[in-house]
GULO-331758 format. One record per residue (C-alpha): x, y, z; residue number from 1. Coordinates in Angstrom, 2 decimals, m for minus. Each point is the difference from the previous one (the first is absolute). Example, Ala and Ser with C-alpha at 12.3 -4.5 7.8 and 13.67 -1.06 7.14 Angstrom:
! GULO-331758
PT; X; Y; Z; seq
PT; 12.30; m4.50; 7.80; 1
PT; 1.37; 3.44; m0.66; 2
//
This chain:
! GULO-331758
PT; X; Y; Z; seq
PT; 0.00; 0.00; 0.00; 1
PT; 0.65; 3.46; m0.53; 2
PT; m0.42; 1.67; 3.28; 3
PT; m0.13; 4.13; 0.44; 4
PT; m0.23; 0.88; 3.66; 5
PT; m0.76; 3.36; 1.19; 6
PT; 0.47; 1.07; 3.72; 7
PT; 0.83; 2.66; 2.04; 8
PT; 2.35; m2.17; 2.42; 9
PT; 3.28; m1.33; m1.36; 10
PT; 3.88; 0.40; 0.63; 11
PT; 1.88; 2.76; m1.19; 12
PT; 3.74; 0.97; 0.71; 13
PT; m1.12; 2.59; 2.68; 14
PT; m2.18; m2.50; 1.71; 15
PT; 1.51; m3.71; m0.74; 16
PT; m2.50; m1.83; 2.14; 17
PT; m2.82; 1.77; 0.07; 18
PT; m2.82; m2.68; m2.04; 19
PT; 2.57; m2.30; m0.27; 20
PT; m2.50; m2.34; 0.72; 21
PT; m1.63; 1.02; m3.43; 22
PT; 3.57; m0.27; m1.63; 23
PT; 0.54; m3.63; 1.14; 24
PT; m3.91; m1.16; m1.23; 25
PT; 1.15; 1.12; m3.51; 26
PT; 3.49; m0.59; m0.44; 27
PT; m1.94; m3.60; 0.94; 28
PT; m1.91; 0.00; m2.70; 29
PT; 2.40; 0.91; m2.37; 30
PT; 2.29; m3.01; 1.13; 31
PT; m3.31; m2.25; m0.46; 32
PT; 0.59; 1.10; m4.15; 33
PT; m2.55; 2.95; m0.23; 34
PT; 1.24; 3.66; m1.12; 35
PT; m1.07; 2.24; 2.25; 36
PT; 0.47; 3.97; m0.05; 37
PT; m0.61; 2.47; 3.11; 38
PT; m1.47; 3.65; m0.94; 39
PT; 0.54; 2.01; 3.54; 40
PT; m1.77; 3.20; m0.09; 41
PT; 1.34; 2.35; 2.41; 42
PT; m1.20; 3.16; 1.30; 43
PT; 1.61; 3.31; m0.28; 44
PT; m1.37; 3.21; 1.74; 45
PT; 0.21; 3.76; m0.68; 46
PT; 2.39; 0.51; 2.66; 47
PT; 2.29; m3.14; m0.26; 48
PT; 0.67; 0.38; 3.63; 49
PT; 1.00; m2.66; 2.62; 50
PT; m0.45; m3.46; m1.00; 51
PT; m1.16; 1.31; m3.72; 52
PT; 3.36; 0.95; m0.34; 53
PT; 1.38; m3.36; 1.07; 54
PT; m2.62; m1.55; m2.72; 55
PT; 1.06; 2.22; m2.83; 56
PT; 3.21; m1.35; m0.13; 57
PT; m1.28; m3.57; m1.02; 58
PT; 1.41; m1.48; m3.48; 59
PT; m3.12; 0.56; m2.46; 60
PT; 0.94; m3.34; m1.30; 61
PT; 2.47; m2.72; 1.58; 62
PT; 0.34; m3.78; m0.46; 63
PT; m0.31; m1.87; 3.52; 64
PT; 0.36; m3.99; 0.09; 65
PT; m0.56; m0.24; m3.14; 66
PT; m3.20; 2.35; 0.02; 67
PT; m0.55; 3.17; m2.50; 68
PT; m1.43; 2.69; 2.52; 69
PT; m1.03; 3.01; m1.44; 70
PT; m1.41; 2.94; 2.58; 71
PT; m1.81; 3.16; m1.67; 72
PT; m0.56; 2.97; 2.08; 73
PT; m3.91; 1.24; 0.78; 74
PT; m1.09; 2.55; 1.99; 75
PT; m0.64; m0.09; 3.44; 76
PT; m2.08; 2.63; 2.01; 77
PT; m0.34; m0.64; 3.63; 78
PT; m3.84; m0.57; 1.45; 79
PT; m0.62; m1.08; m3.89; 80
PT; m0.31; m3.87; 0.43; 81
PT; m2.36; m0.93; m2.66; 82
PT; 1.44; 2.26; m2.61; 83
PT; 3.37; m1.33; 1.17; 84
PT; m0.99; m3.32; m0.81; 85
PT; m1.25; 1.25; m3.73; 86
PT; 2.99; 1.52; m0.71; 87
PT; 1.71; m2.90; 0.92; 88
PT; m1.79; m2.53; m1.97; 89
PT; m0.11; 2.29; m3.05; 90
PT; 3.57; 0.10; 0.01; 91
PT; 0.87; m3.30; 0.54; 92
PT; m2.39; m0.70; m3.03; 93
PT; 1.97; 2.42; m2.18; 94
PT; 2.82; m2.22; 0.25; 95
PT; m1.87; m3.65; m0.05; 96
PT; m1.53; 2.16; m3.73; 97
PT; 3.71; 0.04; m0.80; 98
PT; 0.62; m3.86; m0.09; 99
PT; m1.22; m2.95; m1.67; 100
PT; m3.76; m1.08; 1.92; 101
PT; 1.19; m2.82; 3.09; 102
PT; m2.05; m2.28; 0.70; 103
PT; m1.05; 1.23; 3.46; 104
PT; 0.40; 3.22; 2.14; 105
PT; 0.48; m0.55; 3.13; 106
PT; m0.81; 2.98; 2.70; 107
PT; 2.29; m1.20; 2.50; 108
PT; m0.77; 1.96; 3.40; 109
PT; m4.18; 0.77; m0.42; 110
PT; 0.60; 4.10; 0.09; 111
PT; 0.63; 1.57; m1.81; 112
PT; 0.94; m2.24; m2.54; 113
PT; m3.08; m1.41; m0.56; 114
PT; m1.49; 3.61; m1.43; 115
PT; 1.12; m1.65; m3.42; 116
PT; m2.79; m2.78; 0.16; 117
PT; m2.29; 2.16; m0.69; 118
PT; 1.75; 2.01; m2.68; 119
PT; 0.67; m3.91; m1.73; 120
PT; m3.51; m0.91; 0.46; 121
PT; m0.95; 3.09; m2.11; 122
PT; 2.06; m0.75; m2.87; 123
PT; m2.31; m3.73; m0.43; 124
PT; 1.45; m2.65; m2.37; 125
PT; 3.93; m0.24; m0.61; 126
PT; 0.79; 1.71; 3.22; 127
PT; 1.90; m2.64; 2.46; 128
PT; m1.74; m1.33; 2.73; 129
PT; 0.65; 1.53; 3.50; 130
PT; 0.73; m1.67; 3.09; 131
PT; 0.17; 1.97; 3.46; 132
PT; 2.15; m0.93; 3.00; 133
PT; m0.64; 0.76; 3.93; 134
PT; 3.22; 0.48; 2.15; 135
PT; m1.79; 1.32; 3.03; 136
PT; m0.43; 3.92; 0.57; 137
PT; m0.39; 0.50; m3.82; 138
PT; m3.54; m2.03; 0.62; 139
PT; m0.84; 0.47; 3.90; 140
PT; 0.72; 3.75; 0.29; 141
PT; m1.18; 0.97; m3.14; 142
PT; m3.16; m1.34; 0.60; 143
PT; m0.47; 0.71; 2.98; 144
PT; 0.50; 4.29; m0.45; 145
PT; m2.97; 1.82; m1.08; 146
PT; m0.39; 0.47; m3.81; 147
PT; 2.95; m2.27; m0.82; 148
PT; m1.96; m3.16; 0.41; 149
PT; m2.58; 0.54; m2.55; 150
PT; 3.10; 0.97; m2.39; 151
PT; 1.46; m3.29; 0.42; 152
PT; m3.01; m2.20; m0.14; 153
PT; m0.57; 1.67; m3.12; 154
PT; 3.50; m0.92; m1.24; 155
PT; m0.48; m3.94; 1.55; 156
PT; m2.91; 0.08; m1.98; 157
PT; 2.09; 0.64; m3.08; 158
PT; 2.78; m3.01; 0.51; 159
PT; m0.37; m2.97; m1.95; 160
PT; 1.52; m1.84; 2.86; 161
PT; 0.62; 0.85; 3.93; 162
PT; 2.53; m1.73; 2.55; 163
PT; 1.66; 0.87; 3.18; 164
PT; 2.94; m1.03; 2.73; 165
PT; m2.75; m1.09; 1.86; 166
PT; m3.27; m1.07; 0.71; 167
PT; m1.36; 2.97; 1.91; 168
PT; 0.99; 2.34; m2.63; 169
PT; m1.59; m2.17; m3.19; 170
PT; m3.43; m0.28; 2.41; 171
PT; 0.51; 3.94; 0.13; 172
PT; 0.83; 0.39; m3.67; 173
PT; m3.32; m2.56; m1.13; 174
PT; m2.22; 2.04; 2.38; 175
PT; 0.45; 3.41; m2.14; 176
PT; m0.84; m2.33; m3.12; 177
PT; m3.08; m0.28; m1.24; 178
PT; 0.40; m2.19; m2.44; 179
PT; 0.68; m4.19; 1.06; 180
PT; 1.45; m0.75; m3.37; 181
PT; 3.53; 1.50; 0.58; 182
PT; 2.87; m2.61; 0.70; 183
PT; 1.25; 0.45; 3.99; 184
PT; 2.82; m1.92; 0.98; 185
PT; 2.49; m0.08; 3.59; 186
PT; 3.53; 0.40; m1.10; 187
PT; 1.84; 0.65; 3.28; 188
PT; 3.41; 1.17; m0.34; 189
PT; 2.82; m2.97; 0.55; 190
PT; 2.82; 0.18; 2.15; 191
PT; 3.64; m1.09; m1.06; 192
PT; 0.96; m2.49; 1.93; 193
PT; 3.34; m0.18; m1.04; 194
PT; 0.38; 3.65; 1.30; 195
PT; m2.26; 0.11; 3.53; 196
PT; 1.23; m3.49; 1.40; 197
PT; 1.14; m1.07; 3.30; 198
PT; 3.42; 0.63; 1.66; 199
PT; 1.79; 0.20; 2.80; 200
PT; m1.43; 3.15; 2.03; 201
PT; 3.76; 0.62; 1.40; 202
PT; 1.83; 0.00; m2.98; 203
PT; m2.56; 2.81; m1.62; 204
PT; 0.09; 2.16; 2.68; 205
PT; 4.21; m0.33; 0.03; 206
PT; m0.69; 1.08; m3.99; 207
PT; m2.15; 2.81; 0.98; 208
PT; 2.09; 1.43; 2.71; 209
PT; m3.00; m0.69; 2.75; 210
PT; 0.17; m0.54; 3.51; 211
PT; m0.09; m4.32; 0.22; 212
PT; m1.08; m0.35; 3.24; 213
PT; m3.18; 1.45; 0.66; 214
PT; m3.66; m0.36; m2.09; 215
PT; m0.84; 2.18; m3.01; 216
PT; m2.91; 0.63; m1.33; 217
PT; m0.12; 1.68; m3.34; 218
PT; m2.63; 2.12; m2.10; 219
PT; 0.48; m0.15; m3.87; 220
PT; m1.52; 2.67; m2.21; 221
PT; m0.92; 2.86; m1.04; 222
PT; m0.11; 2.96; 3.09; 223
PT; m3.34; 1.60; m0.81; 224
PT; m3.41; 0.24; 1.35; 225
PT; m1.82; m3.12; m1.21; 226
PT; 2.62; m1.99; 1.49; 227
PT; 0.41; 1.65; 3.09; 228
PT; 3.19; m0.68; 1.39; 229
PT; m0.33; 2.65; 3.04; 230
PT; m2.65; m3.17; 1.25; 231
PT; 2.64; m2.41; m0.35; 232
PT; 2.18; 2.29; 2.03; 233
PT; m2.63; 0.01; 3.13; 234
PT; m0.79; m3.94; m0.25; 235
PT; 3.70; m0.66; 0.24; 236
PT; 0.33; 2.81; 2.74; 237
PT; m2.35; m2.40; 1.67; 238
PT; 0.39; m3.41; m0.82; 239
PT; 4.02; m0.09; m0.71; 240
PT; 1.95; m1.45; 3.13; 241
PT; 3.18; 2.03; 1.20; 242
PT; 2.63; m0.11; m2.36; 243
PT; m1.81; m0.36; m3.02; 244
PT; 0.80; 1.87; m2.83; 245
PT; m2.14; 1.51; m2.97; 246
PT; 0.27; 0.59; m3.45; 247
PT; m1.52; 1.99; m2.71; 248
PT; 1.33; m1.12; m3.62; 249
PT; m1.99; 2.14; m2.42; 250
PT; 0.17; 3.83; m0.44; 251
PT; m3.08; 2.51; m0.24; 252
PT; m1.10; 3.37; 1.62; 253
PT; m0.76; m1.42; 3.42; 254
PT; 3.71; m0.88; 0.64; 255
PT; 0.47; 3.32; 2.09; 256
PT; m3.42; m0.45; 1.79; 257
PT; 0.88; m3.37; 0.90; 258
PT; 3.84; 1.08; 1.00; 259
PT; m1.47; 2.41; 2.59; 260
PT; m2.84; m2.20; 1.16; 261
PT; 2.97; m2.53; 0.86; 262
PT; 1.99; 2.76; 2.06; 263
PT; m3.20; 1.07; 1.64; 264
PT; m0.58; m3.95; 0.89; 265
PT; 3.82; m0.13; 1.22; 266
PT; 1.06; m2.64; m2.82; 267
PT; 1.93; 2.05; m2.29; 268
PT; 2.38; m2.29; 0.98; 269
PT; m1.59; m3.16; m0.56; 270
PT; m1.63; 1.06; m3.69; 271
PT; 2.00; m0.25; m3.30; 272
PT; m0.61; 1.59; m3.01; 273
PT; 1.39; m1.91; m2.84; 274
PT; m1.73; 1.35; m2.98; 275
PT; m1.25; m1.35; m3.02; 276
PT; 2.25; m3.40; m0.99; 277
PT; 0.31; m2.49; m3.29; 278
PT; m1.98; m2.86; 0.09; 279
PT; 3.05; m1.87; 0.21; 280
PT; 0.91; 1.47; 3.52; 281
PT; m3.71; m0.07; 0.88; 282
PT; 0.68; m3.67; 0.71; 283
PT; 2.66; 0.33; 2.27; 284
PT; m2.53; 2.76; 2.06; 285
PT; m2.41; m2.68; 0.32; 286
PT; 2.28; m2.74; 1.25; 287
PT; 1.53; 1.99; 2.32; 288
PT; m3.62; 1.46; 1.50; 289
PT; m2.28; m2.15; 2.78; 290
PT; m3.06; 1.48; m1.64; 291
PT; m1.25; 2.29; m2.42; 292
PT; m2.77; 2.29; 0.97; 293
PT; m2.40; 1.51; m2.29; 294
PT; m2.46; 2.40; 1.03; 295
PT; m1.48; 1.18; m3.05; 296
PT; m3.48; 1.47; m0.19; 297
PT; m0.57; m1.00; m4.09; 298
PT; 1.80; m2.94; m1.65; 299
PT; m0.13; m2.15; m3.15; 300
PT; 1.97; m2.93; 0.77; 301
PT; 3.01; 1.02; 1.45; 302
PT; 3.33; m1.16; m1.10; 303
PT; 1.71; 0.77; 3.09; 304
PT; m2.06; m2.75; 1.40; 305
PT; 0.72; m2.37; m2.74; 306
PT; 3.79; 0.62; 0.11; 307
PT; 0.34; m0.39; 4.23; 308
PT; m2.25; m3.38; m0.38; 309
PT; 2.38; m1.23; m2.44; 310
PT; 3.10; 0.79; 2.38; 311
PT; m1.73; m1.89; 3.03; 312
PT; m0.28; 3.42; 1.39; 313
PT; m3.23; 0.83; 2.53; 314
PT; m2.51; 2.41; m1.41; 315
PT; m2.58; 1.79; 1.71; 316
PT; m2.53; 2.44; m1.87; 317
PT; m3.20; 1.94; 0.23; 318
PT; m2.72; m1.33; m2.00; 319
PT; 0.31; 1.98; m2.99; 320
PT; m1.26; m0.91; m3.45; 321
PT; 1.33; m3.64; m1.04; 322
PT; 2.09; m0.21; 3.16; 323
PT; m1.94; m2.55; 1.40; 324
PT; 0.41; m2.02; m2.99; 325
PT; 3.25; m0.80; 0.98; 326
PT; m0.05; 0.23; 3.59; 327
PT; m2.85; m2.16; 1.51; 328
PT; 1.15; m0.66; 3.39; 329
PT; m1.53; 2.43; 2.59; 330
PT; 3.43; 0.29; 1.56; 331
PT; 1.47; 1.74; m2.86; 332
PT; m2.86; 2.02; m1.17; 333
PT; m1.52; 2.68; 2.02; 334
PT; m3.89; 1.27; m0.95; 335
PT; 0.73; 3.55; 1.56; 336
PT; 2.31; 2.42; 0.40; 337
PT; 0.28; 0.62; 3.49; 338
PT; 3.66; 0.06; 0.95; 339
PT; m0.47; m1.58; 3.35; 340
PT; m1.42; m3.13; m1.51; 341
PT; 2.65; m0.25; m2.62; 342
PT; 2.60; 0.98; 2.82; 343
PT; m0.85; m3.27; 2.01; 344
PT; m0.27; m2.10; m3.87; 345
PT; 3.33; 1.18; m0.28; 346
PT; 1.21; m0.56; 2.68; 347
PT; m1.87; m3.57; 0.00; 348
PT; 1.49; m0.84; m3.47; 349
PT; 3.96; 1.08; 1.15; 350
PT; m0.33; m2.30; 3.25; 351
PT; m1.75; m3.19; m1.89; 352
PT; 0.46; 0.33; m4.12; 353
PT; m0.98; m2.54; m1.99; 354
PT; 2.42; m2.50; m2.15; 355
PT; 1.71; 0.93; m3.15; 356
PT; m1.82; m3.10; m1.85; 357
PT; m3.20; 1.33; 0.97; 358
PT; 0.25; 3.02; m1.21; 359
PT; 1.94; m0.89; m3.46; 360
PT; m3.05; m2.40; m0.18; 361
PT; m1.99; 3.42; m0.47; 362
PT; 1.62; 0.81; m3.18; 363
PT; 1.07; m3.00; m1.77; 364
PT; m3.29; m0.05; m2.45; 365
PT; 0.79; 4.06; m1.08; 366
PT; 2.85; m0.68; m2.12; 367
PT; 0.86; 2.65; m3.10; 368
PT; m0.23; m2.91; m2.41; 369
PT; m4.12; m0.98; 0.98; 370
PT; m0.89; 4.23; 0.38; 371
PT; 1.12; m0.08; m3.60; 372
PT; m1.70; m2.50; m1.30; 373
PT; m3.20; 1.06; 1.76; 374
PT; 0.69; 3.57; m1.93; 375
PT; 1.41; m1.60; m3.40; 376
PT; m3.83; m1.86; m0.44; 377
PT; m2.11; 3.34; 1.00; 378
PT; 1.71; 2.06; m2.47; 379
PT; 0.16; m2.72; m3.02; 380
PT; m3.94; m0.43; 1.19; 381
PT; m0.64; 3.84; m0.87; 382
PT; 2.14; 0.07; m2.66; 383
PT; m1.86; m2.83; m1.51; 384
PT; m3.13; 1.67; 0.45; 385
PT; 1.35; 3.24; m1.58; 386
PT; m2.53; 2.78; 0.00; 387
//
């Protein structure tokens, strides 16, 4: 097949890992023998201030494992969502007019990419099909904000196909769609098992330059809102025994708030702020941690949960999104966000965790190889069908 994907979320030199997640899916399916192109839209505004400026500097056209990515510029005005997403889709359609037709579009992260359904739909016979992909806040905060959700339903409504990283997205995605004859499929992300694999938790803290002998727990991701970090601060404030030690490997704009809630806790000396790593030292984090915590208040199906599984590392969460698809045990999976309850899990999970089998056991059926697959027959499905 002849796959075109269009999303808002990929890696660029500036910002190496950010959707790398995205980048690994479709350097995938180009391995599995299908040629696959990425158009990446991105926004520029008026006043290229702040992280504009960081964004402008992008290639407009690079070659990454073995992908062509090509990223015109549109016009962004802030508190202008909707005609955001327009511009957006129109542009990426200016280059997709460029081309030979693919077989399939995919929107790959719901908004804004998936304004182009629509403008597809409208152009009837010998336009490719159009196939939408959930990641998590793409779906669940768009359609949750007032006069967004209507916007995207109408764009669902336009797909030719819809799937998701998990199942609570898709049954959000299918609920804005009228229609019951559009394909809707699960295709969870995978997890490299080669990569996020057990070890000795010694010898990766020696590599990382940690403290051996005492616990860590560790929060991976980004440092913004809808992750919440400063709650993972409090619950290990009050679930962490003395000693313990706490690290925050992501960056974002609640770095500072979370540096000064630390003083103000008295553990500036017991929190480390290691920034954002490669996957490939991501591994070595979660070996050397004895948990991850994840209090997120929205969530696909995270990969930081996925990748700490793999390692035999502990995990507790909020139940966020597809969370609980992963994480079933009550031990490891927390139904509010109260920071005295999660304290005590914490504190529960540190004195009594569970075995490494058991939790590899979680992962073993989400390999790369059967999410790929499970995507490879949606697509050649809607391509099939055409328009």
């Amino acid at each position: 097949m002849d796959i075109a994907v269009v999303t808002s979320l990929y890696p660029t030199p500036a910002r190496p890992f950010e959707g790398i997640f995205a980048a690994r899916r479709w350097e995938g399916m180009l391995a599995r023998g299908h040629r696959v192109s990425v158009v990446h839209p991105l926004p520029f505004a008026p006043l290229p201030l702040g992280k504009y400026r960081e964004i402008a500097r992008a290639p407009r056209r690079e070659t990454r494992g073995g992908i062509e990515i090509v990223r015109p510029r549109h016009l962004h005005l802030p508190g202008r969502p909707r005609g955001n997403a327009d511009r957006f889709a129109r542009r990426a359609l200016w280059v997709l007019d460029a081309r030979p037709r693919p077989d399939v579009v995919v929107c790959d992260y719901a908004w804004p990419a998936s304004a182009l359904a629509p403008l597809l739909a409208a152009r009837g016979a010998g336009a490719p099909p159009c196939v939408v992909n959930g990641r998590g806040s793409d779906v669940l905060q768009v359609a949750g904000e007032a006069g967004l959700g209507a916007s995207l339903a109408a764009n669902l409504s336009a797909a030719n196909g819809l799937c998701a990283v998990s199942q609570d997205l898709l049954s959000v995605m299918t609920g804005l769609v009228p229609r019951d004859d559009v394909p809707s499929v699960l295709v969870p992300n995978g997890v490299d098992t080669e990569l996020f694999r057990p070890g000795d938790r010694g010898a990766a803290r020696r590599e990382l330059g940690l403290q051996v002998d005492c616990p860590w727990v560790i929060v991976v991701g980004h440092l913004i809102p809808r992750k919440d970090p400063l709650l993972a601060l409090e619950v290990f404030h009050r679930g962490a025994p003395d000693g313990a030690r706490l690290a925050f490997v992501g960056r974002g704009p609640l770095a500072e708030a979370l540096a000064s809630r630390a003083d103000a806790l008295g553990l500036s000396g017991r929190v480390h702020f290691a920034g954002e790593r490669p996957p490939e030292e991501l591994g070595r984090w979660y070996r050397a941690a004895d948990a991850l915590l994840l209090t997120s208040a929205r969530e696909g199906r995270p990969n930081v949960v996925l990748e700490a599984l793999a390692t035999g590392t502990p995990v507790l969460a909020t139940a966020a999104g597809g969370t609980g698809e992963v994480l079933s045990d009550p031990r490891w999976l927390a139904e509010g966000r109260d920071p005295a309850l999660l304290g005590a899990m914490l504190a529960a999970l540190l004195a009594a965790p569970p075995s490494r089998s058991e939790l590899c056991a979680l992962v073993e059926p989400l390999s790369w190889g059967h999410s790929l697959a499970t995507l490879e027959t949606l697509l050649e499905e809607v391509a099939r069908r055409g328009r």
